[in-house]
N, C-alpha and C positions, 0 to 999 in steps of 0.2 A: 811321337812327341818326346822331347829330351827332357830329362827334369834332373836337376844336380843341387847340391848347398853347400853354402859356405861357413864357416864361423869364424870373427873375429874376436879375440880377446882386448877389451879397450879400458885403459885407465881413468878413465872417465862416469859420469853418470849417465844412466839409460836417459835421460832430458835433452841433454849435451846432446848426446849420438842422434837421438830419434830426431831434433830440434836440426843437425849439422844434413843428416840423412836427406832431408826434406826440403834443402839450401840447393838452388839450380846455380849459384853463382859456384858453389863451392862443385857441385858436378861437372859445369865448365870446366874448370881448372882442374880437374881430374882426369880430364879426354881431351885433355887440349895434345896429344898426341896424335889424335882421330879428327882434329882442327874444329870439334862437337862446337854447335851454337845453338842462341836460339830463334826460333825465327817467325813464333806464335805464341798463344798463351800467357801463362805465367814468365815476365822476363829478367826478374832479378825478386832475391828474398826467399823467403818459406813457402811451401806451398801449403794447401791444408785441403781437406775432401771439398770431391768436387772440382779441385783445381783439376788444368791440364796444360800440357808445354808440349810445342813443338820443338824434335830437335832436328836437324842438319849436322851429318856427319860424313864423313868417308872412311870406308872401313873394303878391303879388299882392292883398293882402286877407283871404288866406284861410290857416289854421290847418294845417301839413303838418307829419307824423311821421315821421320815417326811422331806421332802424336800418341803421347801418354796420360790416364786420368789417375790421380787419386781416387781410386775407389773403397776403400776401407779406411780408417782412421782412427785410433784410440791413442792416444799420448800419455806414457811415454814408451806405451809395450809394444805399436805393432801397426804398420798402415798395410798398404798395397797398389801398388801401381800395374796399370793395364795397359795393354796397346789399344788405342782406339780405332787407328790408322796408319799402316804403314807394311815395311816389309815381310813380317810374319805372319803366318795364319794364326797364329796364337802366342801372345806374350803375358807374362803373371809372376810379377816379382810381390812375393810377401816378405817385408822386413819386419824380425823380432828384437827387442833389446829386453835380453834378461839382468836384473842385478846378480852382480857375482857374487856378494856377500861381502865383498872388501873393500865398498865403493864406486867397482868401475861395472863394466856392463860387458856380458857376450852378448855381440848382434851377430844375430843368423839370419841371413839371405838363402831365402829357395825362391827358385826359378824355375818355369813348364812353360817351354818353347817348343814351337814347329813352325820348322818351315813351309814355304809353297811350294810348290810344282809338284805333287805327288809323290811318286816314288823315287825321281831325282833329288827333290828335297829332303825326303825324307833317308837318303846318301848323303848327302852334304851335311844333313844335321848330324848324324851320327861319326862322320872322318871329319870333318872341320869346325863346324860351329859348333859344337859342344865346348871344347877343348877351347877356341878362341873365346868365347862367350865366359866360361870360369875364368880366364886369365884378367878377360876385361873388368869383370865383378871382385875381381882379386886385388889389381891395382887402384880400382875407385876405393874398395877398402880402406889400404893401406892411406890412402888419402885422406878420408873420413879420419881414420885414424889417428893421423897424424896431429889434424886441427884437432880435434875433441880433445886429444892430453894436453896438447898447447895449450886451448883455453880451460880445463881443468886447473893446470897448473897459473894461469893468472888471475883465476878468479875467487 
């Protein structure tokens, strides 16, 4: 099983972040590289526990379905999203928003992925998805990010 984290530094309030976090519209438009949609579930807006989204992506070439729940929830410190169905044997993203003491908020992303197939997978998780997998969590970031100071700054 792979497990990596991230940390953003955001100008914004951990509300903001946890609030934009939790926005499938705003995750669209994150992975619209990866053509990501959605194609069940929750289909625009906030999610909140309990919820779940289908997405449809292409990532390597090929055409993957996953279904994810909110399964933790406390606002504005801290949710967690799971795979309920789809290409990994196991998926587990825990999102943190700390205040930084100036305002804005460090969100930390940890991730605990495996893949399927065994010992092939568990090759492929280690030389490829890892490494893809943090870039992908990298650039939703910077996205995340991006909105939260915007609307910081107009509100």
């Amino acid at each position: 099983m792979e497990h990596f984290e991230t940390v953003t530094h955001i100008a914004a309030s951990p509300a903001i972040v946890f609030d934009l976090s939790l926005d499938v519209d705003l995750h669209t438009a994150s992975m619209a590289r990866s053509g990501e949609r959605i194609i069940g579930g929750v289909r625009t807006g906030r999610m909140a526990l309990g919820d779940h989204v289908t997405w449809e992506a292409r990532h390597f070439g090929i055409k993957w379905r996953m279904t994810s729940r909110i399964s933790a929830y406390e606002r504005p410190g801290s949710f967690v999203d799971e795979q309920v169905n789809g290409p990994f044997r196991r998926w587990h993203h825990t999102h943190r928003f700390v205040p930084d003491g100036r305002g804005g908020t460090v969100m930390h992303d940890e991730i605990r992925f495996a893949a399927p197939f065994g010992l092939v997978g568990a090759a492929v998780e280690t030389v490829v998805l890892a490494r893809y997998m943090r870039n992908l969590i990298q650039a939703r970031n910077v996205h995340v990010k991006q909105r939260a100071e915007e609307s910081a700054r107009t509100s």
